[in-house]
C-alpha positions, 0 to 999 in steps of 0.5 A: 500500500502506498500510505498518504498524508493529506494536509489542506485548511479546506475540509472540502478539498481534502474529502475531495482529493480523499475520494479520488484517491480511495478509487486507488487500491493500492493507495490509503491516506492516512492522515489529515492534517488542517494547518502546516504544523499538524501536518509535520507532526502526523507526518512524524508519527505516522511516516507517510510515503507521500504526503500532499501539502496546500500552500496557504494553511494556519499556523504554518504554511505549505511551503514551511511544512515541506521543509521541516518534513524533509528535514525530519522525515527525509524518507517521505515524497512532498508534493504541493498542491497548487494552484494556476495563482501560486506560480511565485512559490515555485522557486521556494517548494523546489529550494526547500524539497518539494518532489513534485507539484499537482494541481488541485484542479487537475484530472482524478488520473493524473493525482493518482499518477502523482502519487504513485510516481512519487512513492516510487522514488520519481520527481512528479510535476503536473504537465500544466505546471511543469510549464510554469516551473520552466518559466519561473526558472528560465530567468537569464537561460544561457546563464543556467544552462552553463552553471548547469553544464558546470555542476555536471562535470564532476560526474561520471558517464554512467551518473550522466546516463542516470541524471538524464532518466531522472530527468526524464521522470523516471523512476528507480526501477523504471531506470533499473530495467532500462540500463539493466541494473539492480534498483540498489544499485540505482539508488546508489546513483541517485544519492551520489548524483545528488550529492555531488550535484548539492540537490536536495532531492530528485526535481532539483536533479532534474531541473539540473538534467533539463538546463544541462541538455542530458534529457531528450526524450528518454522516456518516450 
């Protein structure tokens, strides 16, 4: 089973995005949180393996909740869940661990999607968001391109060949099975990529991927 936190201030978009998600039998939400600092606490408690955060809650927001709980529980997936009019805090959700961005007012398959691509180790991003994570990130693109090219160079050709599937939004044993490894040992790629890339977690790897030219359609 996949074991989900869900946290919004809204009493309707938590049932709502609860009954999308318990059409999957292999999803179960298992904590709901109404504000930010409720939402680290059951996420501390109960160990989701995804958990869902609205931006704008009480006492802490969405954006703060993802950093304390990548900082706590590094082992669960963060994804926000936003809105077309929170475009500005993109840039903050992937500095501060962000895995992925769905929209609430997305297709039911899609979140489903999400959710299981993050329990599995992969960077989600809503086809409609991802756009704008693009765009908010593509400020001076010559400029990112070559600090991108810069932070790659110390990997080897096989970390190269693991940065570009990641990039691609696969996941551990989607790429275990292309490059016909075990998904330990993939694992083990991930976290040196991410470490000698000083990324914080598998978006921001990708973005790296994307800006540095590795992904050319590799999923396809």
């Amino acid at each position: 089973m996949i074991r989900v936190l869900l946290a919004d201030d809204e009493t309707m978009i938590r049932a709502g995005v609860r009954a999308i998600l318990g059409t999957d039998p292999q999803i179960e939400v298992v904590a709901e949180a109404a504000d930010g600092h409720e939402a680290v606490a059951l996420t501390r408690s109960h160990r989701p393996d995804v958990a869902l955060l609205d931006i704008r809650m009480p006492r802490m927001d969405g954006l703060a909740a993802v950093a304390e709980i990548h900082r706590v529980v590094p082992r669960t997936a963060v994804a926000v869940l936003t809105t077309f009019g929170e475009d500005a805090y993109i840039a903050r959700a992937l500095r501060d661990g962000a895995a992925g961005f769905l929209l609430k007012s997305g297709d039911p398959h899609e979140l489903i999607a999400g959710v299981r691509a993050l329990a599995e180790g992969a960077a989600f991003l809503s086809p409609r968001v991802a756009q704008r994570v693009i765009t908010e990130l593509s400020g001076d693109r010559m400029t990112r391109t070559t600090e991108a090219r810069r932070r790659i160079e110390p990997l080897t050709d096989r970390e190269r060949e693991v940065l570009s599937l990641v990039g691609a939004g696969l996941s551990n044993a989607e790429i275990a099975r292309r490059l016909h490894l075990t998904e330990g040992t993939v694992k083990s790629y991930v976290s040196t990529i991410l470490t000698r890339l000083g990324a914080r977690n598998r978006v921001q790897a990708a973005i790296v991927a994307h800006e540095a030219g590795l992904v050319t359609g590799e999923r396809a």
